[in-house]
C-alpha positions in Angstrom: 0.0 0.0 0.0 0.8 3.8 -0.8 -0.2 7.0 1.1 -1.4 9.4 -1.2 -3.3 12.4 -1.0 -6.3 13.4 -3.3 -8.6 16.7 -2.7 -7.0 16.9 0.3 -8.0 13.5 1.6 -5.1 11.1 3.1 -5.8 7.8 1.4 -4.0 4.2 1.2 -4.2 2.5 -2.6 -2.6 -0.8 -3.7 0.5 -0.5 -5.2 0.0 -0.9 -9.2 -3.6 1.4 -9.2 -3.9 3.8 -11.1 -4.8 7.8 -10.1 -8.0 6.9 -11.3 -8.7 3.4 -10.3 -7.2 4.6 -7.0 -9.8 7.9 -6.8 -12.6 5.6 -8.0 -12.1 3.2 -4.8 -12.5 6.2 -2.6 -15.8 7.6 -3.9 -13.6 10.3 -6.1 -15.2 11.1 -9.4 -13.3 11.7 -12.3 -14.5 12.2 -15.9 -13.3 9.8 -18.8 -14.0 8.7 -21.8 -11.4 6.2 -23.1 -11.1 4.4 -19.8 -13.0 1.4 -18.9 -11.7 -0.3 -16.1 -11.8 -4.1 -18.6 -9.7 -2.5 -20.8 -6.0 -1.2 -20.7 -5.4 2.6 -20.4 -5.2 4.3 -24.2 -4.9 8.3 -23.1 -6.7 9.5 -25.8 -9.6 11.5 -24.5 -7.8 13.8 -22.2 -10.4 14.2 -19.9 -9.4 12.6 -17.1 -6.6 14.9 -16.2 -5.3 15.8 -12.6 -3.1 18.2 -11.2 0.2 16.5 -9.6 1.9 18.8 -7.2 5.1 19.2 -8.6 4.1 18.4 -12.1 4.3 20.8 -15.0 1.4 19.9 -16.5 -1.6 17.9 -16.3 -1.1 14.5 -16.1 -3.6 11.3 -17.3 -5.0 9.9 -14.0 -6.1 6.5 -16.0 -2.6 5.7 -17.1 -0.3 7.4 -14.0 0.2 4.7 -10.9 -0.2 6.1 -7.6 3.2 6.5 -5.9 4.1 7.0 -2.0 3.7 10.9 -1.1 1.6 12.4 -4.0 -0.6 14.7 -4.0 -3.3 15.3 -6.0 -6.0 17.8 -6.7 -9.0 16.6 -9.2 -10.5 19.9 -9.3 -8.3 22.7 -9.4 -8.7 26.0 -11.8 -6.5 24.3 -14.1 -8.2 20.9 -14.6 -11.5 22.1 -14.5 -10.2 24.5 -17.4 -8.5 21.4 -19.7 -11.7 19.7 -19.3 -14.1 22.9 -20.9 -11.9 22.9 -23.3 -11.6 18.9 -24.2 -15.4 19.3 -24.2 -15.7 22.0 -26.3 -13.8 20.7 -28.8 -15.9 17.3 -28.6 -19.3 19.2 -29.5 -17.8 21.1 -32.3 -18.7 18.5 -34.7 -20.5 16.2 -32.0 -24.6 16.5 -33.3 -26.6 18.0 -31.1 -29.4 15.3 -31.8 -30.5 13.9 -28.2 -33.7 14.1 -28.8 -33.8 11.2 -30.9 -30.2 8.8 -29.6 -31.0 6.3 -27.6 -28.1 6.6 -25.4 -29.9 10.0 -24.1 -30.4 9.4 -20.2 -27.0 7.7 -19.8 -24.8 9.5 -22.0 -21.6 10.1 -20.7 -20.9 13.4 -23.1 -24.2 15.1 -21.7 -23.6 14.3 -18.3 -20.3 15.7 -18.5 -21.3 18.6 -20.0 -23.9 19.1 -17.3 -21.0 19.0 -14.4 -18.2 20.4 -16.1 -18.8 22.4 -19.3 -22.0 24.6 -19.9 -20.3 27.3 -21.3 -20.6 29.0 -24.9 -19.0 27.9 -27.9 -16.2 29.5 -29.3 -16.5 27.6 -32.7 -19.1 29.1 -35.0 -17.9 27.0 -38.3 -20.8 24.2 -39.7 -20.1 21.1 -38.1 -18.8 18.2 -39.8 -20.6 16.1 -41.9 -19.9 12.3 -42.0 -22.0 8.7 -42.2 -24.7 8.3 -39.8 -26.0 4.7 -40.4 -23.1 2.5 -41.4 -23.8 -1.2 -40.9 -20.9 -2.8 -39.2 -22.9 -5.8 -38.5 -26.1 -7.7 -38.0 -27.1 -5.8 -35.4 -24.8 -2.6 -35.3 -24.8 0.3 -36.5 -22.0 3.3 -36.7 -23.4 6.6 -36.5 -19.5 8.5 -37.1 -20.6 12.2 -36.4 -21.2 10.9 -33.1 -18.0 9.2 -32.3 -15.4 10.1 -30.2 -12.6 8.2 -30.8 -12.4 7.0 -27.5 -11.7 3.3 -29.0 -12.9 1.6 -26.8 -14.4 -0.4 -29.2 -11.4 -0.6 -31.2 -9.4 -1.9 -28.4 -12.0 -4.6 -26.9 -12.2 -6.5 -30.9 -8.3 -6.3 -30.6 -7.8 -7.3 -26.8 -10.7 -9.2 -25.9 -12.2 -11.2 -28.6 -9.1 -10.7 -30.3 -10.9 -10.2 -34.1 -10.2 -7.1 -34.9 -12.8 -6.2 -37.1 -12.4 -2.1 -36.3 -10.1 0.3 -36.8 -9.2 3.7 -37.0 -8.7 5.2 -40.2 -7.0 8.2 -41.8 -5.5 10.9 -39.8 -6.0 14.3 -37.5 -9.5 15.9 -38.6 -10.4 13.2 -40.7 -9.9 10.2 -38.3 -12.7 7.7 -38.0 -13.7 4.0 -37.1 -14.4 1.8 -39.9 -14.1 -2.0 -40.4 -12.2 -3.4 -42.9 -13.9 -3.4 -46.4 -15.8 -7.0 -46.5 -15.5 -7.8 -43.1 -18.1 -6.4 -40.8 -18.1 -7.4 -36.8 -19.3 -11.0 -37.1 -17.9 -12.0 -33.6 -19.9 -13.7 -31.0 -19.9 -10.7 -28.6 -20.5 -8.4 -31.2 -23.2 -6.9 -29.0 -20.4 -5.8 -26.1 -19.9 -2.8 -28.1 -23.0 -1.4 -27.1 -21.9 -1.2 -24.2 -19.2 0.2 -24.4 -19.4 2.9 -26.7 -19.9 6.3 -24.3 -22.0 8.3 -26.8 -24.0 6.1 -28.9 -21.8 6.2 -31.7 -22.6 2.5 -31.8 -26.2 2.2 -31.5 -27.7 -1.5 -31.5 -30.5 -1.9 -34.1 -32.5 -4.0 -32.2 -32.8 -1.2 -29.6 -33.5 1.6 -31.9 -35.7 3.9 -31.7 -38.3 2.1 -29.0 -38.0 3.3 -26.0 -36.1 6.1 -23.6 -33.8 4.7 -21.4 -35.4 6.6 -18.1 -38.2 4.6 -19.1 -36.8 1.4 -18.3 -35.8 -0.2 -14.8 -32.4 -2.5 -14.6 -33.2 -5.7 -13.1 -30.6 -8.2 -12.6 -31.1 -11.9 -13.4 -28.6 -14.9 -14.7 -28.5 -15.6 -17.9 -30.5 -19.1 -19.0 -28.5 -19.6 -22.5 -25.4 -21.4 -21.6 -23.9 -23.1 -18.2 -21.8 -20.4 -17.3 -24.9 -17.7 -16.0 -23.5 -14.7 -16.5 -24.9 -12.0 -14.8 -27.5 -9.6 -16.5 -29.2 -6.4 -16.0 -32.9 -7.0 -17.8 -34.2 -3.5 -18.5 -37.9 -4.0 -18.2 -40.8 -1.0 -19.4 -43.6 -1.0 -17.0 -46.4 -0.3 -19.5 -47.9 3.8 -19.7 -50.7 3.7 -17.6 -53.0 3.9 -20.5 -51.3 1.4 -22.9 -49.9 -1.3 -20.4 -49.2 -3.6 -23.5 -46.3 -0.8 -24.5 -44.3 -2.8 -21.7 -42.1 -5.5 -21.4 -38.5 -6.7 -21.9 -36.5 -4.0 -24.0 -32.8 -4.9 -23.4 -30.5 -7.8 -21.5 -27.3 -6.1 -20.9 -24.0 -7.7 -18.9 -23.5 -6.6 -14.9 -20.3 -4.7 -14.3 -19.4 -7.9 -12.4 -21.1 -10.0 -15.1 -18.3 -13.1 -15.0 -15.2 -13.4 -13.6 -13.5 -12.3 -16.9 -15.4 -8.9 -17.3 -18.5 -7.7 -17.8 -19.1 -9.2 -20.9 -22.0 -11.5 -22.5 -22.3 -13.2 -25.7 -25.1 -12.0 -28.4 -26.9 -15.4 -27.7 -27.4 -13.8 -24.0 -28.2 -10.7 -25.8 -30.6 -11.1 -28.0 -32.4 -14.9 -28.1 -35.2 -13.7 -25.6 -36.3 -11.5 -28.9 -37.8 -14.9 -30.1 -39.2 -16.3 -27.8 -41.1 -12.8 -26.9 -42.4 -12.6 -30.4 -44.1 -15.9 -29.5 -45.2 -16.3 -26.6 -47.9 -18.9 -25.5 -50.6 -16.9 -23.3 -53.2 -19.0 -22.8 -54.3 -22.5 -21.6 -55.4 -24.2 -25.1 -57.4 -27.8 -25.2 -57.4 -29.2 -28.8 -60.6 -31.1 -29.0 -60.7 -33.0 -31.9 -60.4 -30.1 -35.2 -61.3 -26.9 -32.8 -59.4 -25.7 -29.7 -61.2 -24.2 -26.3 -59.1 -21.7 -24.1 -59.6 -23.3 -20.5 -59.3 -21.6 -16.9 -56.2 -22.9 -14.8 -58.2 -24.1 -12.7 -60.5 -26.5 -15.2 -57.3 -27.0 -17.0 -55.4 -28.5 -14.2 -58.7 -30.4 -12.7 -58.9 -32.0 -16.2 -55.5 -33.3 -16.7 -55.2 -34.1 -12.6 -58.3 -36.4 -12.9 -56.5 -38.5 -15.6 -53.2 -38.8 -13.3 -55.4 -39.6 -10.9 -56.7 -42.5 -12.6 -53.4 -44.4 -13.6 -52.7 -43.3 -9.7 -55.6 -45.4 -8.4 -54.9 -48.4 -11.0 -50.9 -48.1 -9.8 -50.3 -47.5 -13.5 -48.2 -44.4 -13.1 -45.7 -46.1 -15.1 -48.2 -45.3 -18.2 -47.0 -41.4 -17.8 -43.9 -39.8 -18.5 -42.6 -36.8 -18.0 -40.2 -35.0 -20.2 -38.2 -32.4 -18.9 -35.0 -30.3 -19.6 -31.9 -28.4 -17.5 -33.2 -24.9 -18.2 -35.3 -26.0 -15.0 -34.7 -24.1 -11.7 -32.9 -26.3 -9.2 -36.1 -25.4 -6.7 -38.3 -26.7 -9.7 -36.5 -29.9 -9.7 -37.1 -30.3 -6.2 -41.0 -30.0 -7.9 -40.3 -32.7 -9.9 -39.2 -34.8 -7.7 -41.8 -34.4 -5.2 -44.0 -34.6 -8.0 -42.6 -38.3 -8.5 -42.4 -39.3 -5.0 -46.1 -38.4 -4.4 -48.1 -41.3 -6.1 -47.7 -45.1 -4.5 -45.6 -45.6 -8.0 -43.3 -43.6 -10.1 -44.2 -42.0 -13.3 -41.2 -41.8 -16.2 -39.1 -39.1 -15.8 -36.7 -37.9 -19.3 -34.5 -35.3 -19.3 -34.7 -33.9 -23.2 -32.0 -31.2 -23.7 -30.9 -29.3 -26.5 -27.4 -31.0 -28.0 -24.2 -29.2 -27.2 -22.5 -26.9 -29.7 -19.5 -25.7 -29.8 -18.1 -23.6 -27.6 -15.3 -21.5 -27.1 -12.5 -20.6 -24.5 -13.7 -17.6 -23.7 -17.5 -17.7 -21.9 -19.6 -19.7 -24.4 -20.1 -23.1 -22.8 -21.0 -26.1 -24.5 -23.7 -27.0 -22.9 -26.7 -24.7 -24.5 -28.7 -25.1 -21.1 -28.3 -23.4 -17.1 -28.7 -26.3 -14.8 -27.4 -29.8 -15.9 -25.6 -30.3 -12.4 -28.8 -28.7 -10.7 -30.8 -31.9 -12.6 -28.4 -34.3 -11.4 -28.7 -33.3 -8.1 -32.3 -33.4 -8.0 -32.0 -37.5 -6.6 -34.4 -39.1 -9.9 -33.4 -40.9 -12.3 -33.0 -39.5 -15.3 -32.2 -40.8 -19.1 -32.3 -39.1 -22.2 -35.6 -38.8 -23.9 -35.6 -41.3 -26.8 -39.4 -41.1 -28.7 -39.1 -44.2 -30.3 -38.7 -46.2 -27.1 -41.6 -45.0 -25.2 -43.3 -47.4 -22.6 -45.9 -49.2 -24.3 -48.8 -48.2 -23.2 -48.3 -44.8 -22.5 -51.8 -43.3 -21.4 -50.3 -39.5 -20.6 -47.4 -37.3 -22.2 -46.4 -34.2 -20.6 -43.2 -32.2 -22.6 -41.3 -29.6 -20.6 -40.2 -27.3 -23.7 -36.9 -25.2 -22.7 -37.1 -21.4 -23.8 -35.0 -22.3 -27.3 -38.4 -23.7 -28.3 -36.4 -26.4 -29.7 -38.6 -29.8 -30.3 -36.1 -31.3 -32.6 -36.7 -34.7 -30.8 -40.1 -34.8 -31.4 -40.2 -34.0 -34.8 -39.3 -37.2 -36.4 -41.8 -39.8 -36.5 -42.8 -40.9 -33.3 -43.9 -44.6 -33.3 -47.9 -45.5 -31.9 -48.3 -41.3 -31.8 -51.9 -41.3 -32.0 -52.1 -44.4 -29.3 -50.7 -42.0 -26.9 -53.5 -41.2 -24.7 -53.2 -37.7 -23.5 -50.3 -35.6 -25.0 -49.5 -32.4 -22.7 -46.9 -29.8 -23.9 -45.7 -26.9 -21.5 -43.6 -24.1 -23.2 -43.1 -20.4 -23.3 -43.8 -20.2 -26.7 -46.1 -21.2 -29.7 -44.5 -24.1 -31.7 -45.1 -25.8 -35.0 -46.0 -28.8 -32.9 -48.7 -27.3 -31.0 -51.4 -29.2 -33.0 -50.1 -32.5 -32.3 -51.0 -31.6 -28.4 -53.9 -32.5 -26.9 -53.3 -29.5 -23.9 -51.2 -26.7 -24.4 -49.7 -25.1 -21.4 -48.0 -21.5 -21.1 -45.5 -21.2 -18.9 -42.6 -18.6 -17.7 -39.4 -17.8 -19.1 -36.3 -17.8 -16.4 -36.4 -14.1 -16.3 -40.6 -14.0 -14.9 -39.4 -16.8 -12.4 -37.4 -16.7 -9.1 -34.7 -19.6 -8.5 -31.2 -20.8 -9.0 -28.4 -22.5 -11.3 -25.5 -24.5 -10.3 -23.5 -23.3 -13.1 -20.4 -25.0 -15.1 -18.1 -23.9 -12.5 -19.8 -25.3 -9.5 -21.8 -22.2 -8.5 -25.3 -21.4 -7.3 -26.0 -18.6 -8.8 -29.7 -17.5 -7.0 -31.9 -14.7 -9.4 -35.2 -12.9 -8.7 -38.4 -12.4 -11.4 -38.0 -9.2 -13.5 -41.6 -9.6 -14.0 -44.4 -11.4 -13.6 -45.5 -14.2 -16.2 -48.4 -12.9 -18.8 -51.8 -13.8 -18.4 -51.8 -17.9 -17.3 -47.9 -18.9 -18.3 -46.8 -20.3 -14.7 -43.5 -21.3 -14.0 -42.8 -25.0 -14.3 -42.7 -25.6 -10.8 -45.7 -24.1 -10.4 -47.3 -25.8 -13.0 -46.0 -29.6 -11.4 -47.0 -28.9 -7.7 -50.7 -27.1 -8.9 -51.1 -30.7 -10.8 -49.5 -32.5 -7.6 -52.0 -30.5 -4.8 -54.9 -30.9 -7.1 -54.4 -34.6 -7.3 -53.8 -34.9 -3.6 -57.0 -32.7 -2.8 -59.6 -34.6 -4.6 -57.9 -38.4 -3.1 -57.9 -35.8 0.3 -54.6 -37.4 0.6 -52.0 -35.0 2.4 
């Protein structure tokens, strides 16, 4: 440990901090642009300047370490001065189009203008004019009279994912990021340059244009998509008070302390909520021969109970099995298996989960769902789901489907099919399958349900709802001990 002092304050940092790291552990404020603490120091903004008593000049706080005895003022005349002037020269070509940038609300230029600059122009030239809608990806745009050149996002496709795609080109006046002619930013964590960009100069098109960010409310959650769980901030629109179906899920963003390698996610975490929310499954559907009904919970769930409670009194509960998946909760696999240790015999239990893909050596995990070690902790006995060796009879079918919507293993011809008595599918969404299903049931996605993953390192990782399921989706839990209590109220066994 050092002593240093900054604004007067006697302080202790690590040895190896930097002025600004070191000010940032103490509460201390100071402006920047280029920094970000997952990055290494580039210098290039200026703004984080302090005074250094005994220094000539301003020196860079993000890339001067802390040394025994300095002393450092973050305020003085003279800072506060180089900072105007860095921001002044920013908003000479910098649009003044807030009203319609997304980043407005939490926008590092206006709030430092707020604090530090508020004074007049001393440029009165037309400001430069340069490409506002650049695609630099599938989901990115580059608006370049809004840029910086902080490079932050320069330096994360060079450091971090180590692709490269960006760069800056030409020189002085005329510098600007671009990517390389014929190869746009294709990476898997593409999206991480959302995040990072300070003024929107990076705007994600999915985003766009939908809603203000002082709107929305941040609510953290673990990410269902892989086995790692990164940790994500779900920015969630309550509804106008008028129009309550304006609300919902706008963004899934990474937690400053999102993994152990950074606050990073991939664009699978990103953005594969966007399909399931563009088809959801609402409502409680019974297909009755060639028309469907919408049933109550409550007639829904007395209906399929009564038939579990007939292979229940006939000790046939081997004639029903139960598919599930690892996206499950491990609290809803304690469901399950108090589900299957409340009948005098055990139903089937299959575990049906999406096949692994390839991952990579950075965060993307294999395994495609949140809880694999949270099912094989759960005490049943589980085997892969193979169709075409169902028990013969089987009077009842119930399929958990995990939030990829992904039914692959049903979709090949399923031998005796139509000599399956009752065929139940739960999922989150509407699937191409639905009409092969004599009960449909909604349920939650993992970010409207409360819980907890053992993740691919060995950790629980505990989350809250964001918000509440729509209309009668229940979470699967929910949905196993509802058919469990109405079973056990109508035997009036406890």
């Amino acid at each position: 440990m050092v002593k240093i002092t900054i604004d007067g304050r006697p302080l202790e940092a690590a040895a190896g901090l930097t002025i600004l790291q070191a000010a940032e552990g103490a509460g201390i404020a100071i402006p920047h642009f280029c920094y970000h603490p997952a990055l290494a120091p580039e210098g290039t903004c200026r703004m984080c300047v302090v005074d250094i008593a005994g220094a000539a000049k301003p020196e860079l706080s993000c890339a001067t370490v802390v040394r025994e005895g300095l002393v450092i003022e973050t305020r003085s005349p003279r800072v506060l001065e180089a900072r105007r002037n860095v921001l002044e020269l920013l908003l000479a070509d910098h649009p003044i189009d807030c009203p319609i940038c997304d980043k407005a609300g939490e926008c590092l230029l206006q709030d430092y203008y707020r604090e530090h600059g508020l004074t007049p122009s001393a440029f009165h030239e037309k400001k430069a004019r340069r490409e506002k809608l650049l695609s630099i990806g599938e989901k990115l745009i580059l608006d370049r009279e809004r840029c910086i050149l902080c490079t932050r996002c320069v330096r994360f496709l060079r450091d971090i994912t180590k692709t490269g795609e960006l760069g800056v080109y030409e020189r002085g006046g005329n510098s600007e990021i671009g990517i390389f002619e014929g190869f746009p930013v294709a990476n898997a964590y593409s999206g991480n340059l959302v995040d990072l960009c300070p003024v929107a100069a990076i705007p994600d098109a999915a985003f766009r244009f939908r809603a203000r960010t002082w709107f929305l409310a941040a609510k953290p959650s673990v990410c269902p998509f892989c086995a790692r769980g990164c940790r994500v901030s779900v920015d969630v629109h309550p509804g106008f008070a008028r129009h309550p179906e304006t609300g919902g899920i706008f963004r899934v963003r990474p937690q400053p302390e999102a993994t152990p390698r950074g606050p990073w996610i991939c664009d699978e975490g990103r953005y594969a909520w966007m399909g399931i929310e563009s088809r959801r499954s609402r409502r409680i559907v019974w297909n009755k021969g060639d028309r469907e009904a919408v049933l109550s919970g409550s007639k829904a769930f007395g209906l399929l109970a009564a038939k579990i409670r007939a292979l229940a009194e006939l000790d046939r509960m081997n004639r029903l099995t139960l598919v599930l998946h690892s996206g499950l909760t491990s609290e809803e696999w304690a469901a399950a298996a108090e589900f299957s240790a409340g009948f005098p015999s055990r139903p089937n239990i299959s575990l049906a989960d999406p096949p692994d893909e390839d991952g990579d050596d950075f965060l993307r995990t294999m395994e495609r769902v949140p809880n694999r070690r949270g099912a094989a902790a759960s005490g049943l006995d589980l085997r892969p789901f193979d169709p075409d060796r169902l028990p013969s009879p089987t009077e009842i079918l119930i399929v958990f489907a995990g939030i990829r919507g992904d039914l692959e293993f049903l979709e090949r011809s399923v031998p005796a099919w139509e000599n399956i008595g009752t065929k139940v599918l739960v999922s989150p969404a509407l699937t191409a399958l639905d009409s092969r299903f004599d009960f449909i049931f909604p349920c939650a996605i993992p970010y409207e349900k409360s819980g907890s993953y053992l993740n691919i390192e060995g950790r629980r990782l505990e989350f809250a709802a964001v918000r509440p399921a729509p209309d009668e989706a229940r979470a699967e839990g929910e949905i196993l001990r509802a058919l469990l209590d109405e079973c056990r109220s109508a035997t009036g066994v406890s």
